[in-house]
N, C-alpha and C positions, 0 to 999 in steps of 0.2 A: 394630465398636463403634457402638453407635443415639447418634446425633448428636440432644440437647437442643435445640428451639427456645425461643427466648425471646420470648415474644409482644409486640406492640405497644403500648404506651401508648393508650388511648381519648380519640382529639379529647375534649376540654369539649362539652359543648354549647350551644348561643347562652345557656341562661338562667343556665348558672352564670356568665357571664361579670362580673366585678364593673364597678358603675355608672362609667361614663365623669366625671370631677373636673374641676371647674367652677375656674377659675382666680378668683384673689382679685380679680380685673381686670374681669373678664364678672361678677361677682357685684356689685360695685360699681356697675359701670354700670346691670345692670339694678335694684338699690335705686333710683336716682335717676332712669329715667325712668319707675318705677312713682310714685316720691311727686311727679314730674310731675305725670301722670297725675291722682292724687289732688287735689294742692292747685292745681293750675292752674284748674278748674272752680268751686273753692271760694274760689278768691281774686278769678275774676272774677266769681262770684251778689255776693259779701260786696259788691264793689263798685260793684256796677250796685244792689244795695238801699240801699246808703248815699246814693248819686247820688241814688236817687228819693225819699229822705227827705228828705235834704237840699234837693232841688226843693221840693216841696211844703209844707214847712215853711218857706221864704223867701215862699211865695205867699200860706199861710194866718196865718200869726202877725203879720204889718203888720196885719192885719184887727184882730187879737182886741186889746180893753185888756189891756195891760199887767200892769193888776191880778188880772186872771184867770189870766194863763199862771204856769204854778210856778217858771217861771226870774227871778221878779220877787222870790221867796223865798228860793229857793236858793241858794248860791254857786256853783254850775257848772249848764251848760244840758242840758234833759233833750233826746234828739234824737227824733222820732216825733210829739211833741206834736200839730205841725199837721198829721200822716197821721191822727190819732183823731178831733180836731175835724173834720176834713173828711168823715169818713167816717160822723161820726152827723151832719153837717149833711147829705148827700147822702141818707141812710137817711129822716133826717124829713122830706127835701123828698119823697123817694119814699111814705114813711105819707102826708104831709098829700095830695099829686094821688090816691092812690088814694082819697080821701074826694071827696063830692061838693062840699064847698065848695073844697079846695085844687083840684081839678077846675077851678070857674067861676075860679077866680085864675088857674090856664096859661091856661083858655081865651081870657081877659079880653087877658091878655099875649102870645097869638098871634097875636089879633086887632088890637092895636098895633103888633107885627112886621109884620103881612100888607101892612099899610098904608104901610110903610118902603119906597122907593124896590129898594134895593140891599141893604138886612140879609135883605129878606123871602125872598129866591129863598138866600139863603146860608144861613140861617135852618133854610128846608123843606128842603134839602140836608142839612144834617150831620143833623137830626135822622131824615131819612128811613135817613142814613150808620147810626147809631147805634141808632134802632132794627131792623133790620139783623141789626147784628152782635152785640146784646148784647140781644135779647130773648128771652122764652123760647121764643117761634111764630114768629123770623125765619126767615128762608132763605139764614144763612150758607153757609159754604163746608160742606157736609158728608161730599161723597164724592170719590172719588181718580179721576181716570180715565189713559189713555192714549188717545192722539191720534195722528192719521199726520198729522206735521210735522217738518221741512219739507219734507219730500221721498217721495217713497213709498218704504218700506222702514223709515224712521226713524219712532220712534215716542217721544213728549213726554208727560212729566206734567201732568197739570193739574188745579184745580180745577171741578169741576163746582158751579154755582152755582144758579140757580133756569131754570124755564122761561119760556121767550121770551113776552112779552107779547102781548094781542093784536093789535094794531097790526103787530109786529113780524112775530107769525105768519102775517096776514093779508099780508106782503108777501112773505115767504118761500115762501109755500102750505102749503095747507092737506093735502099728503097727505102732507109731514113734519113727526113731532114735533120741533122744534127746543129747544136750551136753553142756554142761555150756557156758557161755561167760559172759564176766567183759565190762563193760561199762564203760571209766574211764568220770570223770567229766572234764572239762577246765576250767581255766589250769591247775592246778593241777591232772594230771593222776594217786595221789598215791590214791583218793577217786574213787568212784562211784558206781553203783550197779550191781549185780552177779544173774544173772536167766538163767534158763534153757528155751531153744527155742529148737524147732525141726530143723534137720539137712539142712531140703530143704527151712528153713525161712531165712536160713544165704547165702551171697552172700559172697564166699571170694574173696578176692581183692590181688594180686601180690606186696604184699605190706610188707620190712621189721617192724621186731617190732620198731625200732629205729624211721624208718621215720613216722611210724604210730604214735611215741609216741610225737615226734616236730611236727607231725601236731596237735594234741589235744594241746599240751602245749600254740602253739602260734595261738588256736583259728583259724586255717586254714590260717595263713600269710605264713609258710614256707610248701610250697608244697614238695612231692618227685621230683626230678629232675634229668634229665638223665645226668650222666657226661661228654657228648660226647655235648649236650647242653651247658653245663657249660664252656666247654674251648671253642667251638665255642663262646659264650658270651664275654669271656675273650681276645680271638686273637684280633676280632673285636670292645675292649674295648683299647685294646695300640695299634694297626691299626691307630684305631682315635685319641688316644692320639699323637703316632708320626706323623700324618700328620697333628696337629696343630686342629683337630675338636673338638667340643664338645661332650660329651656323657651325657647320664642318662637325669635328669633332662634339662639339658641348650640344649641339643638338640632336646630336642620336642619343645621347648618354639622358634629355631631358625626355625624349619620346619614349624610351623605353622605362624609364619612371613614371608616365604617366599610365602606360602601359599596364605597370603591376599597380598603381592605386587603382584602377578600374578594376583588378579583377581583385581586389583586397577589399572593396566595396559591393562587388556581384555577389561575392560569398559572405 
C-alpha cells in the first residue's frame, strides 16, 4: 500500500508578516514629546519677541507726548507702538544722512564727538563696530572655516573675518596671505578667541554662518542638514505613522526584537 505524504505548511514570508502594535503607552509618549518639540520653540520666539517690545517701548514712548500715542485714547494699551515709532524715526534718520544736508548735520556732530575727551575713541568704536556688521559692503563674518586647534589632529570651527591689515601684514611677512578668524567658544558663540592664521592654514567648509553657529551652540548635536533629507525623514515619519508602525525610538527597540526571535528560531 503507497503511503500518502502530506506536505509541509510554507513559512509566511517576512512581508506578509502583520505590522508590529504600538502600545497606547509609546503612543502617548511620543504625542507629547512631538508637541514638545513643536511648542517649546514657539513659546520661547513668542517670548524673546514680547521681551523685545516690551524693551523698546519702555525706551521709546517716555519720549513721545502723551497726546500722540493711542493709549492716551484707548482704554487698554496697544503693545509695539514704540517698535514702529522707532523704526520710521531710525528710517528718516537714515533718508535724511543719505542727503547732503543730513550729511553736513553727522558731520557737524562728529566733529563735536571727535573733540570729546573719552566719547570720541568710544564713539569711532561702535560706529566702526556697526558699520561692520550691518552695512551692505562690510566685512562681516561671511565664511565658515576649520582650523587645527588646539592640538594637531583636532580641528575647530571658526569664523573667517576680513584680511589682515597692513601693518599687521607687514609684521607677519609678506609671503603669507594672512586673515583674521574668531573662534567662538561652546555654547556660547558670543566669546572666544581672534588670531591671525595664514590663508592656506584655513580649510573652508560650504557651510552657512547660521548652521555654523547651532552647531557650536549645541556642542555638535545639531548638524547641517540637507532639506531634501529632512522631508524624506518626514514622509517616512507619517508613512509609519499611518500604517499603524513605530518610529524613532520604539522602532529600533521593535527591530532589534525581531532580530533575536529570528535567531531564537534558527537555533
Amino acid at each position: 500500500m503507497r503511503e500518502t505524504l502530506t506536505p509541509l505548511p510554507e513559512p509566511d514570508p517576512a512581508g506578509a508578516r502583520p505590522p508590529p502594535r504600538v502600545s497606547k503607552k509609546s503612543r502617548l509618549r511620543t504625542y507629547f514629546l512631538t508637541g514638545i518639540i513643536v511648542a517649546g520653540p514657539l513659546a520661547i520666539t513668542i517670548y524673546i519677541t514680547w521681551w523685545f517690545i516690551s524693551l523698546i517701548d519702555g525706551w521709546v514712548k517716555p519720549l513721545v507726548p502723551a497726546s500722540y500715542l493711542p493709549d492716551h485714547y484707548l482704554p487698554f494699551s496697544i503693545p509695539g507702538i514704540g517698535l514702529v515709532i522707532a523704526f520710521i524715526a531710525v528710517t528718516l534718520l537714515g533718508f535724511l544722512t543719505a542727503n547732503l544736508v543730513g550729511r553736513s548735520v553727522v558731520e557737524f556732530g562728529e566733529v563735536l564727538l571727535a573733540r570729546t575727551p573719552v566719547i570720541s575713541g568710544l564713539y569711532k568704536g561702535l560706529r566702526q563696530i556697526f558699520e561692520t556688521l550691518f552695512s551692505a559692503n562690510g566685512t562681516s563674518f561671511r565664511t565658515v572655516g576649520l582650523v587645527e586647534f588646539p592640538v594637531k589632529g583636532t580641528w575647530s570651527v571658526v569664523f573667517v573675518s576680513a584680511p589682515a591689515g597692513p601693518d599687521v601684514q607687514t609684521a607677519l611677512g609678506e609671503e603669507n596671505d594672512h586673515v583674521g578668524v574668531f573662534l567662538p567658544c561652546a555654547p556660547n558663540p558670543t566669546t572666544g578667541f581672534f588670531f591671525y592664521l595664514p590663508r592656506a592654514d584655513i580649510i573652508e567648509v560650504p557651510m552657512s554662518i547660521d548652521d555654523a553657529a547651532k552647531l557650536v551652540m549645541s556642542a555638535g548635536v545639531i548638524q547641517p542638514e540637507d532639506p531634501q533629507v529632512r522631508l524624506q525623514a518626514m514622509a517616512a515619519s507619517i508613512r509609519a505613522a499611518q500604517n499603524g508602525q513605530a518610529t524613532g525610538p520604539e522602532a529600533a527597540l521593535e527591530a532589534s526584537s525581531r532580530r533575536q526571535e529570528k535567531l531564537v528560531s534558527t537555533e
